[in-house]
N, C-alpha and C positions, 0 to 999 in steps of 0.2 A: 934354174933360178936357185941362189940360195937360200937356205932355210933360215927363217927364222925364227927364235924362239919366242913369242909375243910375253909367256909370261918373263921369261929376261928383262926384255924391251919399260917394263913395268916395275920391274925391282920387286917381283911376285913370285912365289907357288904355286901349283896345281889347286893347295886349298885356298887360296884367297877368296872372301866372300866377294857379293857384288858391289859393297860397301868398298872393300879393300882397294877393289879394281877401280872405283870410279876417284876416288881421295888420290889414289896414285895418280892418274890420270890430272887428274885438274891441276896437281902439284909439281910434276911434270913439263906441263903443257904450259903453265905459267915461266920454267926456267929456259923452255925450249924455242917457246915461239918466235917467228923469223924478226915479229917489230923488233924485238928488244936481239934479236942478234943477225941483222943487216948483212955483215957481211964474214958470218961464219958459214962457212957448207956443211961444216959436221953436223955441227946444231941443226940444220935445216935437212938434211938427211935423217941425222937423230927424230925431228917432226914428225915427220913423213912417215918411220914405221910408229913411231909412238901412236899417230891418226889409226893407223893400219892395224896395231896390237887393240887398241881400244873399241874399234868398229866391231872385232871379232868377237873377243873376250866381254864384250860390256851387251851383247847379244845372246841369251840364254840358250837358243835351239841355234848358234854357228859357235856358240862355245863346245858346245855338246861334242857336234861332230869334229871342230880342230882336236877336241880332246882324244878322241876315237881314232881319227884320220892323221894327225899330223899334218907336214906338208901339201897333203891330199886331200884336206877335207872338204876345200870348195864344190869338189866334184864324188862327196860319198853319198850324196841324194840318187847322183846317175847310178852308183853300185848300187846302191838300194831297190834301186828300181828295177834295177835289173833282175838282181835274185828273186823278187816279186814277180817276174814277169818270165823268169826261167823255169820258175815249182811250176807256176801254174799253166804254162806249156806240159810239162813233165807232167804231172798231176791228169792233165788231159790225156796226152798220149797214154798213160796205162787204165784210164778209163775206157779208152774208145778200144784196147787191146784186149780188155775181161782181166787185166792182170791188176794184184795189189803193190803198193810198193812200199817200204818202209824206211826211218831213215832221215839220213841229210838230203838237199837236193842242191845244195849250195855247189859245191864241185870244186872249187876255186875260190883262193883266197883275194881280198883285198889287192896286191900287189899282180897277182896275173892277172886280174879285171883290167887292168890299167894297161898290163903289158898287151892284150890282147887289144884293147880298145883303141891304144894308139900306137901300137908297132908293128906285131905280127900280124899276118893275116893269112885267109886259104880255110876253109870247111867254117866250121860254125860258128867260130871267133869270126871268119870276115862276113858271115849270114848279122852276129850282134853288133860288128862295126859301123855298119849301114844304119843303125837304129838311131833317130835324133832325139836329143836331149835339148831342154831348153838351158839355157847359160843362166850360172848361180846370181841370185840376189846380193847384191852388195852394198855394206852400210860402211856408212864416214862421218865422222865427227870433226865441224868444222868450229876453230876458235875466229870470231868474230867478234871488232872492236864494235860498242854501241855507236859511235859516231858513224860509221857508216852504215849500222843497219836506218840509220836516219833518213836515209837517199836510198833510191832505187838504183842500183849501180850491178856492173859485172865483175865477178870473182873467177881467178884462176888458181886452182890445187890441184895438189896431187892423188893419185887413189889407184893404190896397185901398180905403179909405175908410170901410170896414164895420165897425162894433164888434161884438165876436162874443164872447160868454161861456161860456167852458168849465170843468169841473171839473178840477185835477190831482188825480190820487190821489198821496197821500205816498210818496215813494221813488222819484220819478223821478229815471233817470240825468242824467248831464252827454252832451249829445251825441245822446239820445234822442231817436227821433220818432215820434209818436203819429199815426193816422188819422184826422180827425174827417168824418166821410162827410155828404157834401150840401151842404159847405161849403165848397165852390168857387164859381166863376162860374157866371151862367145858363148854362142850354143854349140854344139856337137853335130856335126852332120849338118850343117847349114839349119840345125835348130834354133828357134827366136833367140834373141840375146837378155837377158836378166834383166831388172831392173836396178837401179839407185838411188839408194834412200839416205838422205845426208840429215843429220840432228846438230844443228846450231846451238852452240856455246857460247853464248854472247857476254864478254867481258866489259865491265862497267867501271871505269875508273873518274868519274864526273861527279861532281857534287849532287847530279841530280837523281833520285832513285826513282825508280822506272815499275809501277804498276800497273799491269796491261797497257792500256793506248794514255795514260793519265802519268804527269812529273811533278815528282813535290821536293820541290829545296828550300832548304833555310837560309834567313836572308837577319842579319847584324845589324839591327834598327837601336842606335844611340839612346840616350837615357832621355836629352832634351828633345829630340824627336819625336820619343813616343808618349813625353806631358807635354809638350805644343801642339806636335802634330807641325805638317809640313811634306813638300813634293822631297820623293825619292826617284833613285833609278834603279832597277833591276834589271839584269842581263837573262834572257831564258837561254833555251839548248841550242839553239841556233845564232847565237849570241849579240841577237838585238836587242837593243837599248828600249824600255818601256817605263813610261814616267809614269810612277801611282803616287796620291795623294794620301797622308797618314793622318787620322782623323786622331785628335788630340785625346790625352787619356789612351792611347791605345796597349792593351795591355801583351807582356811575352806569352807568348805561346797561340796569340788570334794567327788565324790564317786565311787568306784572299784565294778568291778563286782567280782565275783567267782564263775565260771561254776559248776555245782551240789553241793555243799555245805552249800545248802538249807533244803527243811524238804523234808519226804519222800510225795512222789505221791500217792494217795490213791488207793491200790488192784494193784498198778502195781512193783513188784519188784526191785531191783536195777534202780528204776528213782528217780530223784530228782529236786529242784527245784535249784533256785541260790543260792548266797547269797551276797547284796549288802552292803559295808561298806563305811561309809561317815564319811570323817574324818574334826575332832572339834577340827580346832586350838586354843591352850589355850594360853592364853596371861600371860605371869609370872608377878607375883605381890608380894608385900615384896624384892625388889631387893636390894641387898649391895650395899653398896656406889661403891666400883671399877664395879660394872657390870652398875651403874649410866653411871659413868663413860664412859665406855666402850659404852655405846647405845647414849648421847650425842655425841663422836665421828663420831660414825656411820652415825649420823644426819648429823653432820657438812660434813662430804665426801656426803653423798646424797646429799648435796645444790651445792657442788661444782662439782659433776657431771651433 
């Protein structure tokens, strides 16, 4: 497989803070994503390792090891383990012999662990061959529009080359990360396979802003509107029509609730959140001379009352 270089992929450095990683990432990932480029494959190839670069680098203990490991480093837990598990063989045997031993115990570098683990074989390289490892954890950062995390629906992506189909249930956070178990890398030696841990990025481009399971938008309530008062209509997130009544005098900036009218509750069926609407008296501008007219009047009665 070819290499790649994750901080490339990010427009980065080796020193880039987590800060740095993550601002790339999201700025990126806004030019990149497949809605807005349908039918370009670079672009959606470009996705795919930018997901890939980000999952790694935006993970402080698989950044470590890419750093350490390079192309290798999904699998520098198995060397680890190994040399851990080689001393203290070693370490034994010159106990149980009356002898001291001083020194490395390591034997082998990085690059012959690998050669021996998956090429050569015959004496003690094929005794460590046989040893199984469990397959590395793997994380993915999935960009998700909010309109669908509104529905419990299924999503197909990519991760490591692999297309892999999961169900969201409606209501997941922004920032959220779900387990999907067995969805990691092989293991080694018919050892278990890793699991999958995906953190949702949920992009919001709707009037309504989204506080846990609660939606609050603002809604353009007229001048004669809100000193008569009178039925309006407002559209919520699923965009049915709801007729509320505007009690006269009513002033900018009051807000209404609406009992479940909100987003859905995460994993729990028919719950939902509110939905608070706060209404934006607009002041009319460009007025004709008789509505001059008419509002000077108006004046003139206010002073005299």
């Amino acid at each position: 497989m070819e290499f790649i270089d994750y901080y490339k992929v990010l427009g980065l450095t080796k020193s880039a803070s987590e800060a740095d990683i993550k601002k790339a990432y999201r700025k990126l990932a806004r030019k990149l994503h497949p809605d807005l480029n349908p039918d370009d494959k670079e672009a959606n190839v470009k996705f795919q390792q930018l997901n890939e670069a980000n999952t790694v680098l935006s993970n402080p203990e698989n950044r470590k090891k890419y750093d350490k490991y390079g192309k290798d480093w999904e699998r520098g837990e198995e060397y680890e383990k190994y040399q851990q598990q080689n001393q203290g063989q070693q370490r034994q045997q010159h106990a149980n012999s009356g002898q001291q031993s001083y020194g490395n115990y390591e034997g082998e570098d990085f690059s012959d662990f690998f050669s021996s683990m998956f090429g050569q074989s015959g004496g003690r390289q094929s005794q460590r061959s046989q040893q199984q490892f469990r397959g590395q954890d793997l994380n993915a950062q999935l960009s998700i529009d909010i309109t669908e995390v509104s529905k419990t629906h299924k999503k197909e992506f990519t991760v490591n080359g692999k297309n892999i189909r999961i169900t969201i249930p409606a209501g997941i956070e922004d920032q959220q990360t779900i387990k999907i178990k067995g969805f990691g890398n092989e293991g080694t030696n018919n050892g278990p396979k890793g699991d999958l841990y995906i953190t949702f990025s949920i992009v919001n481009n709707t009037p309504f802003k989204r506080v846990g399971n609660d939606l609050y938008v603002d809604y353009d309530l007229d001048l004669y509107t809100a000193i008569l008062g009178g039925d309006i209509t407002v559209t919520d997130f699923e965009s049915n029509k709801l007729k509320l009544k505007v009690t006269a005098g009513t002033q900018s900036g009051t807000k209404i609730r609406l009992k479940g009218k909100g987003f859905p509750v995460y994993k729990k069926d028919d719950q939902f959140g509110d939905l608070y609407v706060t209404y934006v008296v607009k002041i009319p501008t460009q007025l004709t001379e008789k509505e001059k007219e008419l509002f000077n009047e108006l004046a003139q009665l206010s002073k005299i009352n």
